[in-house]
C-alpha positions in Angstrom: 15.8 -56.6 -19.3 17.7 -53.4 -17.3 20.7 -51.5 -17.7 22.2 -50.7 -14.5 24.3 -48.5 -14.5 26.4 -47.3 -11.9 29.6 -44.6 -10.8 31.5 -45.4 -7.8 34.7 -44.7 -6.0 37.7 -46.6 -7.8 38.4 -48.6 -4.4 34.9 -49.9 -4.1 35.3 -51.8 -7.1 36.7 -55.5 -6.0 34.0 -55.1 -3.2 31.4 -54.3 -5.8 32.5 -57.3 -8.0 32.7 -59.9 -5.3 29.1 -59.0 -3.9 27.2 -58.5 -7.5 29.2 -62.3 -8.2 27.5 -63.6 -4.7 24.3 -62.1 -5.9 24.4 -64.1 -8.8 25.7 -61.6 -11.7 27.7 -63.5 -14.4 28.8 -59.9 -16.2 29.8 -56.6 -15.8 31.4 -53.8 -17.6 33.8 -51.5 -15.9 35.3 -48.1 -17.7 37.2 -45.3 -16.2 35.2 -42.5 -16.1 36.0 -38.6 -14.9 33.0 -36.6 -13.4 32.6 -33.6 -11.2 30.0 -32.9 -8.7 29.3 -28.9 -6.9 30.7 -30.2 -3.9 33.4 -31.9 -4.7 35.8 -29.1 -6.4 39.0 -28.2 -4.6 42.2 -26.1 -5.2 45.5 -27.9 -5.6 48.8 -25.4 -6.1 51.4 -26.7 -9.2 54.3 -24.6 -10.2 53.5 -21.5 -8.4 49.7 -21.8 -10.0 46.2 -22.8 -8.2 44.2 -24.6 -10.1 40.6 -25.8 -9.8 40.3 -29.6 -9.8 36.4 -30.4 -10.3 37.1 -33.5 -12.4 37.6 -36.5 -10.2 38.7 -40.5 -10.9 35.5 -42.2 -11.1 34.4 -46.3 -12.3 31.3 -46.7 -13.9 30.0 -50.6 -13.8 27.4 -52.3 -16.5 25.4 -55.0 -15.5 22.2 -56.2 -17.9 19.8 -58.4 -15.6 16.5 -59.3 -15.7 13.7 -57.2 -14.2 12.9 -60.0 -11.8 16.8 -59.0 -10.5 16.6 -55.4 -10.9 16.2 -54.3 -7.1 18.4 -57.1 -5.7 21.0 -55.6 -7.6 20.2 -52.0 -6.9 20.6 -52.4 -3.5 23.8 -54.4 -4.0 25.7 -51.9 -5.0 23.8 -49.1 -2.7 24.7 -51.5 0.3 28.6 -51.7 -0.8 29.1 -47.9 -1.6 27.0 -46.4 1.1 29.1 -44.6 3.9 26.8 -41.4 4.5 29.7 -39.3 2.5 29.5 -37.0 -0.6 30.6 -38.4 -3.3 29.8 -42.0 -2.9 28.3 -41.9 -6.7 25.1 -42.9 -8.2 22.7 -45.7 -9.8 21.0 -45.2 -13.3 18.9 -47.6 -14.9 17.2 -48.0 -18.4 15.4 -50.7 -20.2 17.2 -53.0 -22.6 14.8 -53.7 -25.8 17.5 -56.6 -26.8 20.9 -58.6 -26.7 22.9 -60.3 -29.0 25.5 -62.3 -27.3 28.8 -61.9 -30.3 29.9 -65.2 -30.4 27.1 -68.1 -30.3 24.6 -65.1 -31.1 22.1 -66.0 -29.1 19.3 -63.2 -28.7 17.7 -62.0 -25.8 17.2 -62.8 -21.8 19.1 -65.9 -22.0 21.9 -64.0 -23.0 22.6 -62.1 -19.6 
């Protein structure tokens, strides 16, 4: 099993959702991030002050799938969030030793 992990502009996200669903993902996890990259700090002016903004609104998904699914879904979200911009975000993935689904507690692959 994979953790993919992946930062994207807020209004991606319904996109996102909807095409991960179509894939055939039956969870995800989404937190509000803040991240920064070189290129994406600018000046804004506030009470007679300038002030740096390098910390921008991000949305980080969580989706645990098996490795037979990892590069479909890679390339899911890729394909939704790629305009040839800065910014767009970025995909991390790590392996998943095990998972415990809380309520029927039911370990392992046929938990995702």
């Amino acid at each position: 099993m994979f953790k993919v992990e992946a930062v994207i502009q807020p209004f991606r996200l319904t996109e996102v959702q909807r095409a991960l669903v179509g894939d055939g993902v039956r969870g995800m996890t989404v937190t509000e991030i803040k991240g920064f990259a070189q290129d994406e700090w600018h000046t804004e002016h506030y009470r007679g002050a300038d002030y740096r903004i390098d910390l921008e609104r991000r949305l980080m998904i969580r989706v645990v799938v098996p490795e037979n699914r990892l590069s479909n879904v890679m390339k899911v979200i890729q394909g939704v969030n790629n305009t040839d911009k800065i910014a767009e975000g970025s995909i991390c993935v790590s392996r998943v030793e095990d998972l415990m689904n809380i309520r029927t507690g039911q370990i392992g692959r046929q938990t995702i």
